[in-house]
N, C-alpha and C positions, 0 to 999 in steps of 0.2 A: 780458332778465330773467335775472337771476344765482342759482343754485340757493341755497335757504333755508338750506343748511349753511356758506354762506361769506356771508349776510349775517349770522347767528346769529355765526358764528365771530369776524365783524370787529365786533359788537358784546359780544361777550366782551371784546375786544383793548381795545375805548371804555372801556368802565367799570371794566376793570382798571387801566386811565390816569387813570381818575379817583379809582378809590380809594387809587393810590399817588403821584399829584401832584395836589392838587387845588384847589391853588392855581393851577395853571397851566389850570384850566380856568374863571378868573375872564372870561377875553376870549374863550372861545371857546362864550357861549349863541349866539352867532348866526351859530355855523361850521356851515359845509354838511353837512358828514360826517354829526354824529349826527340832523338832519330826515329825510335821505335816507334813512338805514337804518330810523327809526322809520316810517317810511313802509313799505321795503319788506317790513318784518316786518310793518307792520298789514295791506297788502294779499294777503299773504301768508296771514294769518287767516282773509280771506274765501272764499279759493279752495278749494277741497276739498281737501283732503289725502291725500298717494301712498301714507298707510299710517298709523302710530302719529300723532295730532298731533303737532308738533313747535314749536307759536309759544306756548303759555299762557305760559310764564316768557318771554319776548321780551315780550309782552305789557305785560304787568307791569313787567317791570326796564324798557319804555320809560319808563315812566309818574314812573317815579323819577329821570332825571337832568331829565325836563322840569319836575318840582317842584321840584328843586334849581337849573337854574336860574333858575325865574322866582321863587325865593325870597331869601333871603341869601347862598347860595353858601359858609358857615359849612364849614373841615374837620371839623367835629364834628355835621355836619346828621343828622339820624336817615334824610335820603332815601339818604345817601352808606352807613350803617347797613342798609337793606334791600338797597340794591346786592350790600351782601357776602352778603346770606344769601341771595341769589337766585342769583349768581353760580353753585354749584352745580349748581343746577337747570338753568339756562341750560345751561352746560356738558353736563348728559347731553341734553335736547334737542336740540344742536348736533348729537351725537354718531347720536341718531335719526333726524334729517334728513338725517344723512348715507349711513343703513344704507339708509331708506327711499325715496332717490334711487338708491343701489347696487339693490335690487329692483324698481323700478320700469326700471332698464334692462336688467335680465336678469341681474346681474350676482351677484346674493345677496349674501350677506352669509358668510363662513366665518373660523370662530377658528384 
């Protein structure tokens, strides 16, 4: 099991790919990559948390490319729309999961 800041991370990297090529994500609803990660960010949810939660916007931004692709796949989809405005959020949870595994090994956290 691979710490929540580098699945978060690599599902930043997904949806960034999808809101700047997204045509090229017309053949790939049924690529391995983004099942496995929405997996491991849901199971992730379940588990108790090392500190601040860090999955709600994982959560959520999963929930958006699996509407998009079981929908039209449209570059103008409103799912591809919420991406972006979640994108953000994801982004500082990434960033929390990352502090929050640093503290949980000893390690803290200093600016």
């Amino acid at each position: 099991m691979r710490p929540l800041s580098q699945t978060l991370t690599e599902l930043i990297g997904f949806t960034e790919e999808m809101l700047t090529k997204p045509a090229r994500h017309h053949g790939l609803a049924a690529e391995t990559r983004f099942p496995l990660l929405a997996q491991e960010i849901r199971d992730a949810d379940k588990r108790p948390s090392e500190g601040i939660r860090a999955t709600s916007s994982g959560i959520a931004i999963v929930a958006c490319p699996e509407a998009y692709f079981a929908g039209e796949m449209d570059p103008t989809s409103r799912w591809l729309a919420a991406i972006g405005g979640l994108l953000p959020l994801l982004r500082g949870e990434a960033w929390q999961a990352l502090r929050n595994e640093k503290e949980a090994a000893g390690e803290g956290y200093r600016r």
